[in-house]
MIKOL-550145 format. One line per field, with one value per residue: y, x, z of N, C-alpha, C in turn. Coordinates in nm, 3 decimals, decimal comma. Atoms other than C-alpha are relative to their C-alpha. Example, Ala and Ser with C-alpha at 12.3 -4.5 7.8 and 13.67 -1.06 7.14 Angstrom:
2
n_north <- c(-0,119 / -0,119)
n_east <- c(0,089 / -0,082)
n_up <- c(0,000 / -0,006)
ca_north <- c(-0,450 / -0,106)
ca_east <- c(1,230 / 1,367)
ca_up <- c(0,780 / 0,714)
c_north <- c(0,120 / 0,109)
c_east <- c(0,090 / -0,077)
c_up <- c(0,000 / 0,073)
end
This chain:
209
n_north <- c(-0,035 / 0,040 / -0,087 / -0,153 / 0,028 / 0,100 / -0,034 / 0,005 / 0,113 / 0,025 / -0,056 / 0,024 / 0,158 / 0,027 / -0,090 / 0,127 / 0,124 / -0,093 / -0,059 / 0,089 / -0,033 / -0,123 / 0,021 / 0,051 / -0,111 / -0,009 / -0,098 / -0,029 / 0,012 / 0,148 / 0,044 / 0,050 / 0,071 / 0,136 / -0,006 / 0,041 / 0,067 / 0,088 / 0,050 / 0,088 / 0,084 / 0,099 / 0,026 / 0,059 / 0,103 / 0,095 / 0,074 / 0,080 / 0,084 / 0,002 / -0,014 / -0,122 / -0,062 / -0,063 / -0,092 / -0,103 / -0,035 / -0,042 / -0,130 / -0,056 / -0,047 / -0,059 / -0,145 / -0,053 / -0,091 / -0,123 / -0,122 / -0,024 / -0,070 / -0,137 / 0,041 / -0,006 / -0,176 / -0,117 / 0,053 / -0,066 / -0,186 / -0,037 / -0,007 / -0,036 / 0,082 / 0,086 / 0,104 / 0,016 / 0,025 / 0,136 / 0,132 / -0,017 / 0,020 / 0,145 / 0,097 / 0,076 / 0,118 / 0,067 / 0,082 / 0,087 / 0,149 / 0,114 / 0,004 / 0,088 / 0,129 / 0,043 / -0,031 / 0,119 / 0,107 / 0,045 / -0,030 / -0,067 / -0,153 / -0,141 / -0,043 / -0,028 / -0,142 / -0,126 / -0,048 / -0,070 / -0,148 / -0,054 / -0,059 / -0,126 / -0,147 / -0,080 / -0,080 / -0,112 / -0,116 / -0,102 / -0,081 / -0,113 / -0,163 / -0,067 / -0,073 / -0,151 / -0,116 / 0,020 / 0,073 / 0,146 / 0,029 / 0,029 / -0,044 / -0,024 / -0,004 / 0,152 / 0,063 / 0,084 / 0,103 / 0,107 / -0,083 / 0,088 / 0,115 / 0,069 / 0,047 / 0,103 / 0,119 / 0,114 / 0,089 / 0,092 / 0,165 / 0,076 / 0,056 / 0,104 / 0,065 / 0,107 / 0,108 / 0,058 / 0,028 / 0,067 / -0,064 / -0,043 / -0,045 / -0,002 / -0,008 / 0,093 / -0,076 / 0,025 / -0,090 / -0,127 / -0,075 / -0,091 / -0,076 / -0,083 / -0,073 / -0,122 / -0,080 / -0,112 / -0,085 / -0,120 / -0,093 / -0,132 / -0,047 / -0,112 / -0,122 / -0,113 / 0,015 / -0,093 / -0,092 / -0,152 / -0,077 / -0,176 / -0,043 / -0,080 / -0,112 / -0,069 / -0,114 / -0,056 / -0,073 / -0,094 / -0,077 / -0,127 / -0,134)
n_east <- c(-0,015 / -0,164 / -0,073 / -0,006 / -0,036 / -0,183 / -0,026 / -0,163 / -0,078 / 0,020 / -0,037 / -0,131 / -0,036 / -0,001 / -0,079 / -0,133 / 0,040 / 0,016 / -0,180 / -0,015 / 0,085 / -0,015 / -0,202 / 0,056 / 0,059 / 0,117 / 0,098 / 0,124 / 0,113 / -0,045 / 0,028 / 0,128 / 0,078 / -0,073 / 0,126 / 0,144 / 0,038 / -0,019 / 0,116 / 0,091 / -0,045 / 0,031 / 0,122 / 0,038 / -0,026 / 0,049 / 0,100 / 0,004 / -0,051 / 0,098 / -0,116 / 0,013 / -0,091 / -0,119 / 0,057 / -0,013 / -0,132 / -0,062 / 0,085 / -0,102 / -0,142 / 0,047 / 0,071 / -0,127 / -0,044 / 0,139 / -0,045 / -0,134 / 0,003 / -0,034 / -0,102 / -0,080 / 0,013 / -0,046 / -0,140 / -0,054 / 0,010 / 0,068 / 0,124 / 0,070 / 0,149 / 0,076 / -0,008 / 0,111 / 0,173 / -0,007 / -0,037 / 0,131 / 0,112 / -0,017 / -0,019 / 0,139 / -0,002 / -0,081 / 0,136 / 0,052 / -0,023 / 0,081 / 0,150 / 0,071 / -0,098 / 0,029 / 0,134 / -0,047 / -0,062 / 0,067 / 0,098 / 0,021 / -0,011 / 0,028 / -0,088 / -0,124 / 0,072 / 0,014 / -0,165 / -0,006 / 0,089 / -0,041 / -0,170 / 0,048 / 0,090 / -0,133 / -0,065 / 0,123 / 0,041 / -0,093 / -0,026 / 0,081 / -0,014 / -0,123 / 0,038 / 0,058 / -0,074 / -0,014 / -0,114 / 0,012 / 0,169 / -0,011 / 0,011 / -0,126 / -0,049 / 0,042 / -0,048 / 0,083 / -0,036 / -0,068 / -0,063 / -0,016 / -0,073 / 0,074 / 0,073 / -0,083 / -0,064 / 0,126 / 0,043 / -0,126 / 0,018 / 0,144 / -0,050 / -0,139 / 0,080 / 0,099 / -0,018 / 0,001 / 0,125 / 0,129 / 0,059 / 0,138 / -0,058 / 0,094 / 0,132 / 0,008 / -0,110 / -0,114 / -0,046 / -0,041 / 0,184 / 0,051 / -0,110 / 0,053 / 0,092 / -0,092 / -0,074 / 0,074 / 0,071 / -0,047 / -0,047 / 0,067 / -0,003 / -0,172 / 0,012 / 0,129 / -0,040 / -0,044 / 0,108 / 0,007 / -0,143 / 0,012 / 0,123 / 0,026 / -0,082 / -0,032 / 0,128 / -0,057 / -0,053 / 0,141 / 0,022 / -0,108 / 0,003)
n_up <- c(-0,141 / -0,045 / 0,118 / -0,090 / -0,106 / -0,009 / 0,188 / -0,019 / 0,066 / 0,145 / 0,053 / -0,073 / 0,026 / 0,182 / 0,011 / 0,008 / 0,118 / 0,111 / 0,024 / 0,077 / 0,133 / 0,042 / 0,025 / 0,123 / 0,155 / 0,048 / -0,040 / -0,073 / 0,122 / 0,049 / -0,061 / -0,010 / 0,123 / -0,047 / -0,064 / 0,074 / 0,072 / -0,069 / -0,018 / 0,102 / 0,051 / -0,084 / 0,044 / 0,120 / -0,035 / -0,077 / 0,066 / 0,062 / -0,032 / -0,096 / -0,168 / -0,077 / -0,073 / 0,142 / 0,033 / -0,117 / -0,033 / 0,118 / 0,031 / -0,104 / 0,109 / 0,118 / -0,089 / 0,000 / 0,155 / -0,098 / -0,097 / 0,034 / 0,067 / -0,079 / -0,067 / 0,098 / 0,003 / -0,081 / 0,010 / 0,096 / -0,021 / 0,128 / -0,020 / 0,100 / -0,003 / 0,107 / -0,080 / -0,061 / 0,070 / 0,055 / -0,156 / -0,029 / 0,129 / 0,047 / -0,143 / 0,020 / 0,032 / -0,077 / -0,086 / 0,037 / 0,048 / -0,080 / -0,055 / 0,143 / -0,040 / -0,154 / 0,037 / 0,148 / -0,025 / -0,173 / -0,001 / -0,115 / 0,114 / -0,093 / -0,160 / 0,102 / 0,074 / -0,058 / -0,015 / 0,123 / 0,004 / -0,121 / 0,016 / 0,079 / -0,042 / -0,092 / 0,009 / 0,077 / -0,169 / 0,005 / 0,133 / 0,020 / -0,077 / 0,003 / 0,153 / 0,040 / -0,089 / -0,167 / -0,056 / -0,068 / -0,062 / -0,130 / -0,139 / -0,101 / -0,111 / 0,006 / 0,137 / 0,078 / -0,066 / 0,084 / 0,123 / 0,108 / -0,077 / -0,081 / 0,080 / 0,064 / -0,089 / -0,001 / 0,192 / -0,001 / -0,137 / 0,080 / 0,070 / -0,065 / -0,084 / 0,015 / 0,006 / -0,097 / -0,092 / 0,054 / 0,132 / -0,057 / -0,118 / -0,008 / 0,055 / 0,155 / 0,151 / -0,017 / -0,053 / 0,123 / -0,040 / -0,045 / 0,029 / 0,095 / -0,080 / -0,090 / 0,108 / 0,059 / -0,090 / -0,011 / 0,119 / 0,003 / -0,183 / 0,005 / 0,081 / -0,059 / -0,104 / 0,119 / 0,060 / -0,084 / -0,035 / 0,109 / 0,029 / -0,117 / -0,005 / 0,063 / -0,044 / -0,089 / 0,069 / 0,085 / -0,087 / -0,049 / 0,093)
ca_north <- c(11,185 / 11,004 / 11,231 / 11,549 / 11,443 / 11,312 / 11,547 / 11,653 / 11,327 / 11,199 / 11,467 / 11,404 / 11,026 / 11,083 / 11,391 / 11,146 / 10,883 / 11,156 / 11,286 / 10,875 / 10,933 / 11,258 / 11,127 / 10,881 / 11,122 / 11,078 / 11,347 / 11,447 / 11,437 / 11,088 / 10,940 / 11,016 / 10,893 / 10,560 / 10,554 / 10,549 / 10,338 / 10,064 / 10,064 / 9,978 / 9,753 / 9,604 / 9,623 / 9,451 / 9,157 / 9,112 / 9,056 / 8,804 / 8,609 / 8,691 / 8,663 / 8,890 / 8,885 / 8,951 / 9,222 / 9,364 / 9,401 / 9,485 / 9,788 / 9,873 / 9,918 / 10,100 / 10,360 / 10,435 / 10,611 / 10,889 / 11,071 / 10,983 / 11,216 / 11,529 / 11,445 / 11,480 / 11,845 / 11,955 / 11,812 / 11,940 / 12,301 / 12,226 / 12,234 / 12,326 / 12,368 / 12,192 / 11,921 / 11,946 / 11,929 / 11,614 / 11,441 / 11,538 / 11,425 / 11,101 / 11,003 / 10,959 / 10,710 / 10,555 / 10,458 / 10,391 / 10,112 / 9,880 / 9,928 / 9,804 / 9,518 / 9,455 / 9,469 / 9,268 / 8,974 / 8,951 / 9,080 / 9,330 / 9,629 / 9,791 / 9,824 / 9,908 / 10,184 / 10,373 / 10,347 / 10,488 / 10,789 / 10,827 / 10,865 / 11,127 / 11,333 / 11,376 / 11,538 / 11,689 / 11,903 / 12,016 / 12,102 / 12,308 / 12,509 / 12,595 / 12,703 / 12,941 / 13,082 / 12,882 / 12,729 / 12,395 / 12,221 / 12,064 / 12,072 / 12,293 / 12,189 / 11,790 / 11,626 / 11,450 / 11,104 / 10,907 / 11,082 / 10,882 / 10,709 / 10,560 / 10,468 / 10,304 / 10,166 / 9,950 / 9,836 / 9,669 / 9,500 / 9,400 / 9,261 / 9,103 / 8,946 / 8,795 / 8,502 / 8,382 / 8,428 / 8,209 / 8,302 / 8,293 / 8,496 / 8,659 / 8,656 / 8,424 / 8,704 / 8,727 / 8,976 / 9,189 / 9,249 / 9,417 / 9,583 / 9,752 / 9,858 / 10,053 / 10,207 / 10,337 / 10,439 / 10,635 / 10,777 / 10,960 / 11,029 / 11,241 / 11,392 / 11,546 / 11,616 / 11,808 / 11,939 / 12,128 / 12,223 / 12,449 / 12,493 / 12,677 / 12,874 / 12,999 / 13,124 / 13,260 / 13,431 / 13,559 / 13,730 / 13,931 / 14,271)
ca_east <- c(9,773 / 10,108 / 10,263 / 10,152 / 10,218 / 10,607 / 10,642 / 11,013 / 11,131 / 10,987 / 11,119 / 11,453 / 11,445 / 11,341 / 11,559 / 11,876 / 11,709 / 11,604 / 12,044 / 12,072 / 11,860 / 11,992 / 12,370 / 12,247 / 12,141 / 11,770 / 11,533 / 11,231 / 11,016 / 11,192 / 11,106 / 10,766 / 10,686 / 10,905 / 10,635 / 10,331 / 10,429 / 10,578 / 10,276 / 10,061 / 10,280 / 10,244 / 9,860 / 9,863 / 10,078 / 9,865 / 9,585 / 9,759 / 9,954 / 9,661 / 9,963 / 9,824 / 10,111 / 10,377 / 10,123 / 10,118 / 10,499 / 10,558 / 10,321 / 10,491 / 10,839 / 10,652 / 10,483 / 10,845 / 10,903 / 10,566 / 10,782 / 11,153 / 11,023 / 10,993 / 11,276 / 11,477 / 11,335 / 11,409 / 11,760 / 11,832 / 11,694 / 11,455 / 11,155 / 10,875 / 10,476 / 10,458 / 10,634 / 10,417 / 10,084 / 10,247 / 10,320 / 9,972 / 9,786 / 9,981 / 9,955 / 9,551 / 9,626 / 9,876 / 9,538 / 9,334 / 9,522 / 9,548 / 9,218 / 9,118 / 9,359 / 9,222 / 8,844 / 8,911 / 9,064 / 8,856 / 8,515 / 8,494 / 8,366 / 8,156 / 8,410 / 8,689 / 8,467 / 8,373 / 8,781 / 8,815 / 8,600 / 8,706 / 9,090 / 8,957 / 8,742 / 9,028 / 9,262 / 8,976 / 8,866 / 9,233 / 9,283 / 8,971 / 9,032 / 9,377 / 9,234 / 9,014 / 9,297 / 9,284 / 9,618 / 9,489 / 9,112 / 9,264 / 9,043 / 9,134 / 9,307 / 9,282 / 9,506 / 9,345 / 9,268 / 9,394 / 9,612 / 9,758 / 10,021 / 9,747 / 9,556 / 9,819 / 9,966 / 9,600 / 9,558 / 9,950 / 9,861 / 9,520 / 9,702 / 10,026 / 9,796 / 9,544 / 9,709 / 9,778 / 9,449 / 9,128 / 8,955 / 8,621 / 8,769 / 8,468 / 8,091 / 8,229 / 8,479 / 8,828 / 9,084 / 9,144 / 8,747 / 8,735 / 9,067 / 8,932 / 8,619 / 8,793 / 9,004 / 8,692 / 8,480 / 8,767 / 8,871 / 8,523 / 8,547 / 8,885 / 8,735 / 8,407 / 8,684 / 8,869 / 8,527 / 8,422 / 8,798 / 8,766 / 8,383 / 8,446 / 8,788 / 8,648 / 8,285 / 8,510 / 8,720 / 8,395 / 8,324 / 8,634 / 8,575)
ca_up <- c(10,931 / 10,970 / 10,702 / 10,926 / 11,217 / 11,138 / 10,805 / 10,980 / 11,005 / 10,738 / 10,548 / 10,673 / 10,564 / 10,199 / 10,178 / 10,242 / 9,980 / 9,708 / 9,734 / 9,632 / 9,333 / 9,248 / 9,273 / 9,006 / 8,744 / 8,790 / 8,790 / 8,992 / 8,691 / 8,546 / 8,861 / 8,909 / 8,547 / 8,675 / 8,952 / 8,702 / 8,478 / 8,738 / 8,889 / 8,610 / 8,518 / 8,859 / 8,824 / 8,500 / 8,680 / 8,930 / 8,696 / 8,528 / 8,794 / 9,118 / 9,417 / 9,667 / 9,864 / 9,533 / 9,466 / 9,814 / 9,853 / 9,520 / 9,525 / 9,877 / 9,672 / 9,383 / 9,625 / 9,739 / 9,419 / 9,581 / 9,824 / 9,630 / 9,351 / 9,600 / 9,753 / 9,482 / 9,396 / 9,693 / 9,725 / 9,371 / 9,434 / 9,104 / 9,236 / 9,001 / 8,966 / 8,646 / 8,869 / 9,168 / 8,934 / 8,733 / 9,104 / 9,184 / 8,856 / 8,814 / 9,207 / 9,091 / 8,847 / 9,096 / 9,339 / 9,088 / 8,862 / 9,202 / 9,313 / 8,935 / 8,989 / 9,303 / 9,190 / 8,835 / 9,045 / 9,383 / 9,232 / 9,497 / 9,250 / 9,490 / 9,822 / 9,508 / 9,339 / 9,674 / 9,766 / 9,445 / 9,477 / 9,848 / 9,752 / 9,466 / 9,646 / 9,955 / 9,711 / 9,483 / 9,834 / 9,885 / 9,524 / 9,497 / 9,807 / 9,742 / 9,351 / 9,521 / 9,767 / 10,080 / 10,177 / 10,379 / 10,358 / 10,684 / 10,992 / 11,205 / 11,484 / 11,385 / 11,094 / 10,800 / 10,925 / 10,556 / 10,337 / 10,090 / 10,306 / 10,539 / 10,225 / 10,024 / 10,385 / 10,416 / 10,050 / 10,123 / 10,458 / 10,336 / 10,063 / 10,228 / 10,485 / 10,335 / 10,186 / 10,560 / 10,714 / 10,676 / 10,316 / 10,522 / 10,817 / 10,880 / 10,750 / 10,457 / 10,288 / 10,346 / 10,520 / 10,190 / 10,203 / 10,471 / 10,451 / 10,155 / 10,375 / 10,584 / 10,312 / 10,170 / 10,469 / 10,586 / 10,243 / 10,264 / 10,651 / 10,523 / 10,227 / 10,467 / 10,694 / 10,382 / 10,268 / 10,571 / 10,632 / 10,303 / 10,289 / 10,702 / 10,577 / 10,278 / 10,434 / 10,685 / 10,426 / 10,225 / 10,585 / 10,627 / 10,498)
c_north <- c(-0,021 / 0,133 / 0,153 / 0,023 / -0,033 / 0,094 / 0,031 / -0,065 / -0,084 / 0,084 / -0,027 / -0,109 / -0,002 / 0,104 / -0,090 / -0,127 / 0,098 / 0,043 / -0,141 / 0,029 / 0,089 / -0,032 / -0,081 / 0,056 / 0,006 / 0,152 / 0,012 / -0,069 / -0,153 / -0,068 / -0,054 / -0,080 / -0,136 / -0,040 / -0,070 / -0,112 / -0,160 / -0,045 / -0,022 / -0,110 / -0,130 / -0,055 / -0,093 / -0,154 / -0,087 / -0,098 / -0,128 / -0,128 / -0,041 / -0,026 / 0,085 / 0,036 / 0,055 / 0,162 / 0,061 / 0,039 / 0,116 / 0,154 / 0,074 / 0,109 / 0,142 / 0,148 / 0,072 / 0,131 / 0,137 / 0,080 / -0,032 / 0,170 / 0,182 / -0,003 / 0,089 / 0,215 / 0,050 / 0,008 / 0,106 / 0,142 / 0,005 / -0,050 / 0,088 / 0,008 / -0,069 / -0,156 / -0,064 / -0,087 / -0,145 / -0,136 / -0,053 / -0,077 / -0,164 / -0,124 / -0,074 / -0,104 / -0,110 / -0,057 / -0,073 / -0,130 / -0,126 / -0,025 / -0,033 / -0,083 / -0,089 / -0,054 / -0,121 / -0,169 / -0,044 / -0,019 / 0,088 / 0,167 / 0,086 / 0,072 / 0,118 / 0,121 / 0,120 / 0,035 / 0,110 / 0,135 / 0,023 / 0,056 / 0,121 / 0,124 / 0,068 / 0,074 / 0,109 / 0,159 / 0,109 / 0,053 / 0,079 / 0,132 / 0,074 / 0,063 / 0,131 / 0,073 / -0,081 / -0,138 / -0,153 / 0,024 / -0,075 / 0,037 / 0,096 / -0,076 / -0,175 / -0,018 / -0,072 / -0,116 / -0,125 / 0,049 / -0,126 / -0,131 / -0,093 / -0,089 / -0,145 / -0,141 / -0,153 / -0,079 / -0,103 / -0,120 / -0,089 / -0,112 / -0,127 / -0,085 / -0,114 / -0,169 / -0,115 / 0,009 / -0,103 / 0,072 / 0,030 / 0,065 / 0,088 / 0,037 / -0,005 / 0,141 / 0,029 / 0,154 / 0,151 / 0,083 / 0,150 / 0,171 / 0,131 / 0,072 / 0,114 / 0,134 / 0,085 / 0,068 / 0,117 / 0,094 / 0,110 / 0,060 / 0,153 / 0,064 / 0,049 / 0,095 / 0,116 / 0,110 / 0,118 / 0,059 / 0,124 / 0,053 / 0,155 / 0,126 / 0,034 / 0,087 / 0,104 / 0,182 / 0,087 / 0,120 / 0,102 / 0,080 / 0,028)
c_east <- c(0,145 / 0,092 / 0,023 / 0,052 / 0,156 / 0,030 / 0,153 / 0,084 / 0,003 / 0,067 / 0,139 / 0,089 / -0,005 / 0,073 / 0,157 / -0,004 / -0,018 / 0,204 / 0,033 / -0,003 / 0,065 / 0,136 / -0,015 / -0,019 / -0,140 / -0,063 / -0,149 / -0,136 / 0,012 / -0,041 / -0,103 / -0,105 / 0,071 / -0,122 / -0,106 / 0,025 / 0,054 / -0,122 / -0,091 / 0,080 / -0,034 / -0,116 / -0,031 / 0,066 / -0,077 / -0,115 / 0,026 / 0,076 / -0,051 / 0,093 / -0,033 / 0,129 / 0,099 / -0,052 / 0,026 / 0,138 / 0,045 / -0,072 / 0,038 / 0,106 / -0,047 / -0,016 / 0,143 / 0,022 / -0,111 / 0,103 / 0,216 / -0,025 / 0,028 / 0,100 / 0,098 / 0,026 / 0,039 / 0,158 / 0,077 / -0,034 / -0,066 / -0,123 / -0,111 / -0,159 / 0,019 / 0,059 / -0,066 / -0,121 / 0,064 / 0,002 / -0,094 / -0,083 / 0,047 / -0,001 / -0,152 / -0,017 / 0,080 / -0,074 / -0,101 / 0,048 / 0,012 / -0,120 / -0,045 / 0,022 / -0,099 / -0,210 / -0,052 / 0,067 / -0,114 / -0,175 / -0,098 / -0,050 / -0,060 / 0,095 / 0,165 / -0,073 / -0,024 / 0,139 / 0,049 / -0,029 / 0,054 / 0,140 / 0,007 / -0,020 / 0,109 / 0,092 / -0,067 / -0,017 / 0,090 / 0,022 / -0,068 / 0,022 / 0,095 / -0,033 / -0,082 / 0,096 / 0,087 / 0,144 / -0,019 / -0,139 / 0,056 / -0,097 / 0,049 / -0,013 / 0,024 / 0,090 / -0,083 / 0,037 / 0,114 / 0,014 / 0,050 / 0,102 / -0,016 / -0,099 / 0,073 / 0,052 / -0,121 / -0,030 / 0,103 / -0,053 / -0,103 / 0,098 / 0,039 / -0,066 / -0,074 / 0,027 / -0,031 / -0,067 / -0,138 / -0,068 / -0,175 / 0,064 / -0,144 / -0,142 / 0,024 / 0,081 / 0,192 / 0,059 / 0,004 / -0,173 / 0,005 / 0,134 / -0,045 / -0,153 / 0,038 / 0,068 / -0,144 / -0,087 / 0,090 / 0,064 / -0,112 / 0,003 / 0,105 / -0,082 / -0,117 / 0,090 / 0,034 / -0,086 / -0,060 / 0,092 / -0,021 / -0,117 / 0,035 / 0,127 / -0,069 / -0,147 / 0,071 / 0,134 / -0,108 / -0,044 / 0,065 / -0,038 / 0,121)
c_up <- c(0,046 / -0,028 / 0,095 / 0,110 / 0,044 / -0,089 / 0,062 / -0,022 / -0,091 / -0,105 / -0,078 / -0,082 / -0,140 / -0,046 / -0,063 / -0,155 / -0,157 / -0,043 / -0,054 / -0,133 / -0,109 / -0,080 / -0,105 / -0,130 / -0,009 / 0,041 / 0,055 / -0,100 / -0,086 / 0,133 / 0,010 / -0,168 / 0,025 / 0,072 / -0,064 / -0,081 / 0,070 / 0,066 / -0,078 / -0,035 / 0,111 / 0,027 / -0,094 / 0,046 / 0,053 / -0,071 / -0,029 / 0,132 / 0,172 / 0,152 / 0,071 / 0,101 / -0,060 / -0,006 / 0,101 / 0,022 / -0,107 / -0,007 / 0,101 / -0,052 / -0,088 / 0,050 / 0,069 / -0,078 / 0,069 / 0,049 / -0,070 / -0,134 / 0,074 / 0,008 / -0,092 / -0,048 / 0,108 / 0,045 / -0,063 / 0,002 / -0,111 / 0,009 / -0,083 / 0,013 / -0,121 / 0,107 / 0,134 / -0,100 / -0,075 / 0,119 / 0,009 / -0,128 / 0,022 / 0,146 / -0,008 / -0,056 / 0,092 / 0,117 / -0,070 / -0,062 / 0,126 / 0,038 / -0,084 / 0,023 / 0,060 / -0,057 / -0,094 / 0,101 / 0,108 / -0,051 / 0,057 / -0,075 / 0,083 / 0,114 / -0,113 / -0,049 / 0,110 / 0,094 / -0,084 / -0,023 / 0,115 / -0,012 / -0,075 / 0,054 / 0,118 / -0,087 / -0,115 / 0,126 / 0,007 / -0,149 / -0,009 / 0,074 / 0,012 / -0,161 / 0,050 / 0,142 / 0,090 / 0,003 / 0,016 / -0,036 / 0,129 / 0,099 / 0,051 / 0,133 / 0,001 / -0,175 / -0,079 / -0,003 / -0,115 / -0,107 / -0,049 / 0,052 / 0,049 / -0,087 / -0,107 / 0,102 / 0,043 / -0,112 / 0,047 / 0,135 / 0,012 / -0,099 / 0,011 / 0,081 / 0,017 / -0,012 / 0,141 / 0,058 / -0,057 / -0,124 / 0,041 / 0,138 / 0,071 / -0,079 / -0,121 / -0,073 / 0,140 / 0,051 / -0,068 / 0,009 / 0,112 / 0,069 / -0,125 / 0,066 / 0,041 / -0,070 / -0,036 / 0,059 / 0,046 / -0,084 / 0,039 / 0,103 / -0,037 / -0,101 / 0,025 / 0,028 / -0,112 / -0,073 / 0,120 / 0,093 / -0,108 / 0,013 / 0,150 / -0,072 / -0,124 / 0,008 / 0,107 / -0,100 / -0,084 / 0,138 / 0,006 / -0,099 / -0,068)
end
């Protein structure tokens, strides 16, 4: 929602940061494989060293790398689908390895599994309906409430948070709990939201003569 709602200046801001990158020597495609494998790496930390707040920052940073990779392509003028579809493919593992993390440490497998599927199915929705034509599964007239920004930005403050609140904060589970609730009620909220965005444009498109 943020993302849609700001995409100018947002644009703007990682535009400036991607010409960093660029001036560097990295590439679009070296980036986003920087990305994946930083974040597993940071996944595999948390396992072993359980800091939710290390973890929450650190995965902050990591998620950076998400919108430097565009950036970069569009900077450099070498913008690509095989680079799109690698952004896209490797941004799935880039939700799931914390949400394992997260799951593997807390015990939280159910609230972590239907996050999991909720982050899926939102860019499953748009992928399908742009495979059979349709531009946006967007709503119309209404942004999609938790694109990946809003998804990643709750995992972090869940995260960062928790340490400093009561571990029984309420009904005996802790802040990250229900931080991860949220995350996954409104993952699926976004991917209905995504589903009868394409399901309406593409009965609508089967109509037109």
């Amino acid at each position: 929602m943020i993302d849609a709602l700001y995409k100018t200046h947002l644009d703007s801001f990682w535009n400036r940061l991607g010409q960093v990158f660029a001036r560097a020597g990295l590439t679009a495609n070296a980036v986003t494989w920087l990305g994946l494998v930083l974040n597993f790496a940071n996944a595999l930390a948390f396992i072993a060293h359980q800091n939710f707040w290390l973890f929450g920052i650190c995965l902050a940073l990591v998620e950076l790398l998400d919108n430097v990779d565009g950036a970069i392509a569009r900077v450099t003028g070498q913008s690509s689908r095989a680079g799109a579809y690698l952004d896209a493919a490797t941004d799935r593992y880039k939700e799931t390895f914390p949400l394992f993390a997260v799951a593997w440490v807390t015990g939280y497998w159910a609230v972590c599994f239907l996050a999991i599927t909720g982050s899926i199915l939102v860019s499953y929705h748009h992928a399908r309906a742009q495979a059979e034509g349709i531009k946006s599964a967007r709503p119309r007239g209404l942004p999609a409430l938790f694109e990946r920004l809003e998804r990643v930005a709750t995992l972090c403050i869940g995260l960062v948070l928790t340490p400093f609140l009561p571990q029984d904060l309420l009904l005996g589970h802790d802040f990250l709990f229900f931080a991860l609730w949220i995350l996954a009620i409104m993952s699926h909220v976004t991917a209905v939201q995504r589903f009868l965005g394409g399901w309406h444009a593409l009965r609508d498109d089967d109509l037109t003569p």
